[in-house]
C-alpha positions in Angstrom: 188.5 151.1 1.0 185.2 152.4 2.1 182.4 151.4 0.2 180.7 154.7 -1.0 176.9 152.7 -1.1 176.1 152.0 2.2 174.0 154.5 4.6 176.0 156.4 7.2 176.0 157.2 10.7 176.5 161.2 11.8 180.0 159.8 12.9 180.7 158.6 9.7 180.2 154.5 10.3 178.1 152.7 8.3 174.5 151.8 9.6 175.5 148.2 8.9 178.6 148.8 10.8 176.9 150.2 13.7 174.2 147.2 13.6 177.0 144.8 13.5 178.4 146.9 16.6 175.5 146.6 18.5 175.1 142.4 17.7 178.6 142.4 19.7 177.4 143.5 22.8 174.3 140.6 22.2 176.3 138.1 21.4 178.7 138.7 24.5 175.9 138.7 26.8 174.4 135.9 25.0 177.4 134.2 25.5 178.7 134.6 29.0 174.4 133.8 29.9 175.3 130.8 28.4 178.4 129.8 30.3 177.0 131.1 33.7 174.1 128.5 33.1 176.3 125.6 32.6 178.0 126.4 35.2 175.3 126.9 37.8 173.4 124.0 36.7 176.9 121.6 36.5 177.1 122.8 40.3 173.4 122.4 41.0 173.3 118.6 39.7 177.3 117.6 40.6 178.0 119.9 43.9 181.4 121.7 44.2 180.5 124.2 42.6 184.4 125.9 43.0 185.3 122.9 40.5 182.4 123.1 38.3 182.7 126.5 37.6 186.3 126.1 36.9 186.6 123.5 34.9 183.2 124.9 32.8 184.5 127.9 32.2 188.4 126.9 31.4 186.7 124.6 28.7 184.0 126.8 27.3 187.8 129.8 27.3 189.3 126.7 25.8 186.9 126.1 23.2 186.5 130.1 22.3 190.5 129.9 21.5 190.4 126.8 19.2 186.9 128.4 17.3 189.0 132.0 16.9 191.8 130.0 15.5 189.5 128.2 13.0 188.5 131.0 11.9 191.7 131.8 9.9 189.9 129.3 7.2 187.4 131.3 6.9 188.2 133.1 3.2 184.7 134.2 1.5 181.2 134.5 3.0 182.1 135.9 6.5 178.4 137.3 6.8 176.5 134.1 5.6 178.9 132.1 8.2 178.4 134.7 11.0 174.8 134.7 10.8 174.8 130.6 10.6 177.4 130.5 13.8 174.9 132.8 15.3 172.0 130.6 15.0 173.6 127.4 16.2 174.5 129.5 19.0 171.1 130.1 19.6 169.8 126.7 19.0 172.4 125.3 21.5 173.0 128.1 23.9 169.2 128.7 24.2 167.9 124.7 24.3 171.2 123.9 26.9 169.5 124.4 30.6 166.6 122.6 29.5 168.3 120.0 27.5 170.8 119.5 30.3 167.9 119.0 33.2 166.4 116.5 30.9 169.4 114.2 30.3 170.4 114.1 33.9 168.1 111.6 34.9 168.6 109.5 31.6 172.2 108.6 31.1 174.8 107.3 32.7 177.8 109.5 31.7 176.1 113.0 32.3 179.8 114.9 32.2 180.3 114.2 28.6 177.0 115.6 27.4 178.0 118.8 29.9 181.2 119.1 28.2 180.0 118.7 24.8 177.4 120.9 24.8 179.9 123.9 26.6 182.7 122.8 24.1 180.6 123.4 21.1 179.2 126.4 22.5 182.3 127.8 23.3 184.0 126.9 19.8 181.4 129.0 17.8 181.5 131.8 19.9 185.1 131.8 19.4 184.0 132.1 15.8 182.2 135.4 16.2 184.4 138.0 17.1 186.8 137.4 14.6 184.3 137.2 12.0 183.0 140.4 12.9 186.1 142.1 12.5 186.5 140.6 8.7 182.7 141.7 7.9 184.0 145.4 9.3 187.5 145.6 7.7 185.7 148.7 5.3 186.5 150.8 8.9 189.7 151.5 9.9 191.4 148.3 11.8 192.2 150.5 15.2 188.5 151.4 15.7 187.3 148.0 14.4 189.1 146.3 17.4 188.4 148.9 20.0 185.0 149.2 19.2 184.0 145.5 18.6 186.0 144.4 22.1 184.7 148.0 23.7 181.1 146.2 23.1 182.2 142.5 24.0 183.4 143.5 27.1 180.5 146.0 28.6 178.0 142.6 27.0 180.3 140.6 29.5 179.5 142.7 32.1 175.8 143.1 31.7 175.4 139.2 31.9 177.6 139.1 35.2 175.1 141.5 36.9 171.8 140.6 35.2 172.3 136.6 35.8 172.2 136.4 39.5 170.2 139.7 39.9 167.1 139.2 37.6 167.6 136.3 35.7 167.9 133.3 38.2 165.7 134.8 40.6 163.1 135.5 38.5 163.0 133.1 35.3 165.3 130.4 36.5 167.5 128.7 34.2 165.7 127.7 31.9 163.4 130.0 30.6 166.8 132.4 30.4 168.3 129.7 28.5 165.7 129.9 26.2 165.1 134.0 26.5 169.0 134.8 25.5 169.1 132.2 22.4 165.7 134.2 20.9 168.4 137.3 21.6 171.1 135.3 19.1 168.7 134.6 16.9 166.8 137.9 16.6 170.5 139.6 15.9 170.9 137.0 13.1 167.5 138.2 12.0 167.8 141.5 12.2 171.7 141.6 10.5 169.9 139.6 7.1 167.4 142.9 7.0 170.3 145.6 8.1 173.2 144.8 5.9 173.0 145.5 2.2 174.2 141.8 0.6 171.1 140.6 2.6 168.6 140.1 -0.2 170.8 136.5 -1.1 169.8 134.6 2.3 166.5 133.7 1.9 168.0 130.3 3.2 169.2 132.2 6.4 166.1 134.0 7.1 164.3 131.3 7.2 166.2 129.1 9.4 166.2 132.3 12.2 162.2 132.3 12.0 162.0 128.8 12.2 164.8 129.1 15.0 162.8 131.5 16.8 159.5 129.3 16.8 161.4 126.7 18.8 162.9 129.1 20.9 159.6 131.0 21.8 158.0 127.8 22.4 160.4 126.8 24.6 160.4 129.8 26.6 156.4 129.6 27.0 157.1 125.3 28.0 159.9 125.8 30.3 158.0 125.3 33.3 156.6 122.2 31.9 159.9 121.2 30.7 161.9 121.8 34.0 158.9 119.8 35.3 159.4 116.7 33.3 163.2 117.0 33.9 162.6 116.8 37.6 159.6 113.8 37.7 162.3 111.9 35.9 165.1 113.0 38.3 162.9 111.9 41.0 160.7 109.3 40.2 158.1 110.9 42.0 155.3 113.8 41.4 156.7 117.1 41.9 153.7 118.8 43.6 155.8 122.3 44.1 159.0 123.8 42.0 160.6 127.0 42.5 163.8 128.6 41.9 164.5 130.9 44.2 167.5 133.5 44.0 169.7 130.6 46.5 168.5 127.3 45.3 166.0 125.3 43.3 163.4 124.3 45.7 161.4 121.4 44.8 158.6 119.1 47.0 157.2 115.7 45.6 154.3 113.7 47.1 153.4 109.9 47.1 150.9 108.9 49.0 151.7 110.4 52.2 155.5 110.5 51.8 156.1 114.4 51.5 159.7 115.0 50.4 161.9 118.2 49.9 164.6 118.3 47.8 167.3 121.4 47.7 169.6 121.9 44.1 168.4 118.1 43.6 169.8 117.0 47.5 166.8 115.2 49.9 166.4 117.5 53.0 163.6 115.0 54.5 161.0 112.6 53.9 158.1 113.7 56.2 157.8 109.6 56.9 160.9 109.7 59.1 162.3 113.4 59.3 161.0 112.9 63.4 163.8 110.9 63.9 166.5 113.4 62.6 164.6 116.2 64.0 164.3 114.7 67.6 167.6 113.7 67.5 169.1 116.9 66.2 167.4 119.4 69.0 166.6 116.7 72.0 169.6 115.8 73.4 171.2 119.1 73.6 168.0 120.9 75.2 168.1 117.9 77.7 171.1 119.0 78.7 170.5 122.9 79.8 169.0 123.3 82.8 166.8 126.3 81.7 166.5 126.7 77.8 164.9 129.7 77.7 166.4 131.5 74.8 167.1 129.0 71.7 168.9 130.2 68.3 168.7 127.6 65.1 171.1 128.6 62.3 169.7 127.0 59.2 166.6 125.0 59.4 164.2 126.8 57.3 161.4 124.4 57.1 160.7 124.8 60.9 160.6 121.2 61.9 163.7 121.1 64.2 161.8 125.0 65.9 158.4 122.2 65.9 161.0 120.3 68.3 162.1 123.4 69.8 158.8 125.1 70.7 157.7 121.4 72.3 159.4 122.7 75.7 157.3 124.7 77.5 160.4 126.8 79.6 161.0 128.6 76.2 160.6 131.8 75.7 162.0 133.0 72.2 163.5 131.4 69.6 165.7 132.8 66.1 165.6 131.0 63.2 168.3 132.3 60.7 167.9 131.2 57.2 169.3 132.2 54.0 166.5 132.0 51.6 163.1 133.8 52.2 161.5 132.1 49.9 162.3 128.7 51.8 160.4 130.2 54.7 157.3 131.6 53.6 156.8 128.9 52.1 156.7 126.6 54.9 155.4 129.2 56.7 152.3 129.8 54.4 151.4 126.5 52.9 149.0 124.3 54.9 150.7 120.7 54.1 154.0 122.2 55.3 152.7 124.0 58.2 150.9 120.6 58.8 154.1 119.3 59.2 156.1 121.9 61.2 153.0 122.7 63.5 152.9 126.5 62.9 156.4 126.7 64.5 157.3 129.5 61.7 154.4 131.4 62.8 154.6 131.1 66.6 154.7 134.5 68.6 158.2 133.2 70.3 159.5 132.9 66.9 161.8 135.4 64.9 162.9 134.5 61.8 165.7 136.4 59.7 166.8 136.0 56.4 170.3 136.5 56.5 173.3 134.8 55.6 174.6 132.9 58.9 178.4 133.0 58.3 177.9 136.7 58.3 175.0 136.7 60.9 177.1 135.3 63.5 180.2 137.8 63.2 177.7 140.4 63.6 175.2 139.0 66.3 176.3 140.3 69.8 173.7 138.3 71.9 173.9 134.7 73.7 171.8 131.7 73.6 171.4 128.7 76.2 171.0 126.7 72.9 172.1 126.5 69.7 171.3 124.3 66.9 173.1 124.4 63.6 171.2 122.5 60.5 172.6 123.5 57.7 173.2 121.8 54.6 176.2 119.3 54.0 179.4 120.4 53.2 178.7 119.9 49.1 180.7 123.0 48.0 182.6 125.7 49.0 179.8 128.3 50.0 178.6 126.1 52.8 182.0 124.4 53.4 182.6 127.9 55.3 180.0 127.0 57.8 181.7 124.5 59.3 185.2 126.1 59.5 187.1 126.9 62.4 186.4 130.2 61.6 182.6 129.9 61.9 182.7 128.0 64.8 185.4 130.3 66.9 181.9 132.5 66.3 179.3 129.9 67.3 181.6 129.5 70.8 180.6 133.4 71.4 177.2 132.4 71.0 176.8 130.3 73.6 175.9 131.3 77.0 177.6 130.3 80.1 176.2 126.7 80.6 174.9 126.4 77.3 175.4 124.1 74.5 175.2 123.7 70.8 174.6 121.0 68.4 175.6 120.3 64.6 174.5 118.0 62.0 177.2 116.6 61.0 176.9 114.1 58.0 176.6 110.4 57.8 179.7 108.7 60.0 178.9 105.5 58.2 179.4 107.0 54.8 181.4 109.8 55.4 184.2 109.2 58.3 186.6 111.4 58.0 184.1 114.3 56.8 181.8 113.5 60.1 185.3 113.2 62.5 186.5 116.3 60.6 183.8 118.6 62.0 184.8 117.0 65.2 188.3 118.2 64.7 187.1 121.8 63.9 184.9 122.3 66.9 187.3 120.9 69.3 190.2 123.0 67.9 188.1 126.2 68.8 188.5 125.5 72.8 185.0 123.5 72.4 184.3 120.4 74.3 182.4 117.9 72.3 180.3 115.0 72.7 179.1 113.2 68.5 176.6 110.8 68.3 174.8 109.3 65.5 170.8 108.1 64.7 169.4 106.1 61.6 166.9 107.5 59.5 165.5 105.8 56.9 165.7 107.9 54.2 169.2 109.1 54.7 170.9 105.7 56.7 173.2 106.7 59.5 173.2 110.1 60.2 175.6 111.9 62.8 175.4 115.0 65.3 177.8 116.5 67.6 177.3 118.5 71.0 179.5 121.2 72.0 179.8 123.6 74.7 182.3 125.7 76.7 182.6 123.1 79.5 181.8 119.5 80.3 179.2 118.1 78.6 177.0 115.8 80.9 177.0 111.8 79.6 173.2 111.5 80.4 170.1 113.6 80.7 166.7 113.2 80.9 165.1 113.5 77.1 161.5 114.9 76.4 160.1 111.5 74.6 158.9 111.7 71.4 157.8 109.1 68.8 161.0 108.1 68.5 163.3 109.4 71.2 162.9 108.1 74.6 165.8 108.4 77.4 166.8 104.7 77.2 167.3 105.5 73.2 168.6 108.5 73.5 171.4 106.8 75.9 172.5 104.4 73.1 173.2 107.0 70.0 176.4 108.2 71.8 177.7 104.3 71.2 180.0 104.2 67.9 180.9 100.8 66.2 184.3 100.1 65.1 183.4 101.0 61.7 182.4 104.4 62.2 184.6 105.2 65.4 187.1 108.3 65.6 190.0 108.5 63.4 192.8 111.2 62.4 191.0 113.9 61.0 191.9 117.4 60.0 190.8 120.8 61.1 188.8 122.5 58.5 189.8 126.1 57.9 188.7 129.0 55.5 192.1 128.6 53.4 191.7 124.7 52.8 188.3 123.7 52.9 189.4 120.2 53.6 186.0 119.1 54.4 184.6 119.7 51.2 187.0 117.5 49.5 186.7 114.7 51.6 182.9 114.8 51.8 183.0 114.9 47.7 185.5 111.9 48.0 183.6 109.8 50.5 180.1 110.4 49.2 181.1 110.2 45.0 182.6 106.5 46.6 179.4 105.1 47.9 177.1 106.7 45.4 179.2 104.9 42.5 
């Protein structure tokens, strides 16, 4: 039965009814925010982030199902337990990015705490929505359920468009973390002042205040506290941290050895990055007779163009690279620019922000070289850049008695990931010729040339402080223990490479 005392709406709902309405389209939000940044960040720190996202979300579904069927124990004091839920939610939905970046570097057995931070999370939001349908059994049941899952599910898709639109590129995870837990707690708040029993949870209101102290201080620390996360990740001083709407972007200095690290991966150590960078754009411009017109795919801190823009014959050169951020900043900042010479900056340079997969179904013009540098193979996303699919479009880009080059992984570490791309190339129609360099700060690294014809065994190499024609002869030699074997072709519907660089890589690095 209605109860006659309570304040009503021009529809005839309850004000408390309509408050508790609107906390349903919070807490949804709240609570898919919460389960995108788990799963972002368990794909940022682990890779693959097809299986990270799965298995986060299956558990945090998993864990909503066993908190809804809890709550059929739930007899008396549905309010005083929704507000409590909603608080803990806040406390650990709000604290988990940071909490999370912070015990990555510090223990050994970083999935549990992953999983038993998204398990708890997900149990008490399972608690919610029933609860809120007990609190509003004075309204008929039909509009109850319509209403309250009406709200859940326009909350769900609010956080699916503000995450990757606004949030990540413009607070990162962490300070979203903490922003959506003040949410949760500021609808706890605000349901002790709405609803008419309130005047009896002095206890509550005082946890949410003091809830939302350590929320708001958060928020203002994050930077600081993503910070701290990342010294200890890295064990060096982090001179420069961004997140940008692709990737977390960070740069640590000692002494002289500048580093830049991508989602937590080394990219180079300015110490030795001459070696992969001369090897990577050397020997396949040493092998065109005129390279007058060079594309790079990837490469957005513009030491391989630095390599590039070393040869005099040529005469314009595209750099296409996802992030924008990644290439103003090495295109603005005077220790990166240092580094790369200015080559972002050079009048024969272009540089597009676009994404290459797409890019290269769309680009119509040739090039006498090509060099791919793109990340590794660590998930799915960049997995598609060395399928056959991509590659049947690098072919196209090739002119007549050009060539292209690919990094390719490590084929000491990695075998079957390195032969693999081998495998993919070749079953395009392309000829190909892989050879391999150490670099300190990686080990063995590996590259393969392709073209549309013969490649030629030898060429004469522009020397640089590492690379010199006698040198340059000797990286095409493979020992046993890195020599071809049986490989598979990588394709859009299997993504075997991803797997088997996640298998080979997770070996060594145990």
């Amino acid at each position: 039965m209605a109860d006659a005392g309570r304040p009503r709406s021009a529809h005839g709902v309850s004000a408390p009814a309509v408050a508790l309405l609107a906390s349903a389209f919070v807490v949804a939000t709240c609570g898919l925010i919460y389960e995108l940044l788990a799963s972002t960040l368990a794909s940022y720190l682990l890779g693959d982030s097809v299986t990270q996202f799965s298995t986060v979300i299956g558990s945090y579904l998993f864990a909503m199902g066993i908190g809804s069927w809890c709550s059929r124990y739930v007899r008396r004091n549905e309010l005083r337990l929704f507000v409590r839920v909603e608080l803990l939610i806040a406390l650990l939905g709000g604290c988990s990015a940071a909490a999370l970046f912070l015990l990555f570097p510090m223990i050994d057995h970083f999935r549990v705490a992953l999983y038993a931070l998204v398990l708890a999370i997900g149990f008490f939001v399972g608690l919610e929505i029933p609860l809120l349908m007990r609190i509003l059994r004075d309204v008929d049941f039909r509009e109850v359920v319509s209403s309250v899952l009406t709200f859940d599910y326009v909350g769900a898709l609010a956080a699916s468009l503000l995450f990757p639109l606004i949030l990540m590129p413009y607070l990162g995870m962490v300070r979203t973390g903490f922003l959506f837990g003040i949410a949760n707690a500021a609808v706890a708040l605000a349901l002790l002042f709405v609803m008419r029993e309130a005047g009896r949870f002095k206890l509550e209101k005082l946890a949410a205040v003091i809830v939302l102290i350590v929320l708001g201080a958060g928020f203002v620390a994050s930077d600081r506290l993503q910070r701290w996360a990342e010294v200890a990740s890295y064990q060096e001083p982090v001179v420069y941290a961004v997140s940008s709407r692709f990737q977390r972007i960070v740069l640590t200095r000692r002494g002289d050895d500048l580093r830049l690290y991508l989602n937590g991966n080394l990219q180079f150590s300015s110490r030795d990055e001459y070696r992969y960078h001369e090897a990577l754009v050397q020997p396949a411009l040493a092998r065109v007779a005129r390279p007058r017109r060079v594309l790079i795919l990837g490469g957005g801190d513009g030491l391989a163009a630095r390599e590039v823009l070393r040869h005099p014959e040529v005469r314009s050169l595209t750099l296409v690279d996802l992030d924008p951020d990644m290439t103003r900043l090495f295109s603005r900042t005077a220790m990166l620019t240092a580094l790369n010479r200015g080559s972002l900056t050079d009048p024969r340079m272009r540089v597009i922000n676009a994404d290459g997969f797409r890019w290269a179904r769309e680009a119509r013009a040739q090039w006498d070289a090509v060099i791919v540098d793109f990340p590794d193979p660590v998930d799915f996303s960049v997995g598609k850049l060395y399928t056959e699919s991509f590659y049947r479009e690098l072919k196209r880009l090739i002119a007549p008695g050009g060539i292209a080059v690919v990094q390719s992984t490590s084929p000491l570490v990695a075998p079957k990931a390195f032969w693999t791309v081998a495998t993919t190339l070749e079953a395009t129609g392309l000829q190909t010729r892989p050879y391999h360099v150490y670099v300190p700060s990686f080990g063995e690294w590996g590259f393969i040339l392709a073209a549309n014809g013969p490649i030629a065994p030898t060429a004469h190499v522009l020397p640089g402080r590492f690379l010199d024609q006698p040198t340059s002869e000797r990286l095409f030699d493979f020992p046993p223990d890195m020599a071809r074997r049986p490989a598979p072709v990588n394709r859009l519907d299997n993504q075997a490479l991803v797997r088997l660089f996640e298998e080979e890589w997770s070996r060594y690095e145990a």
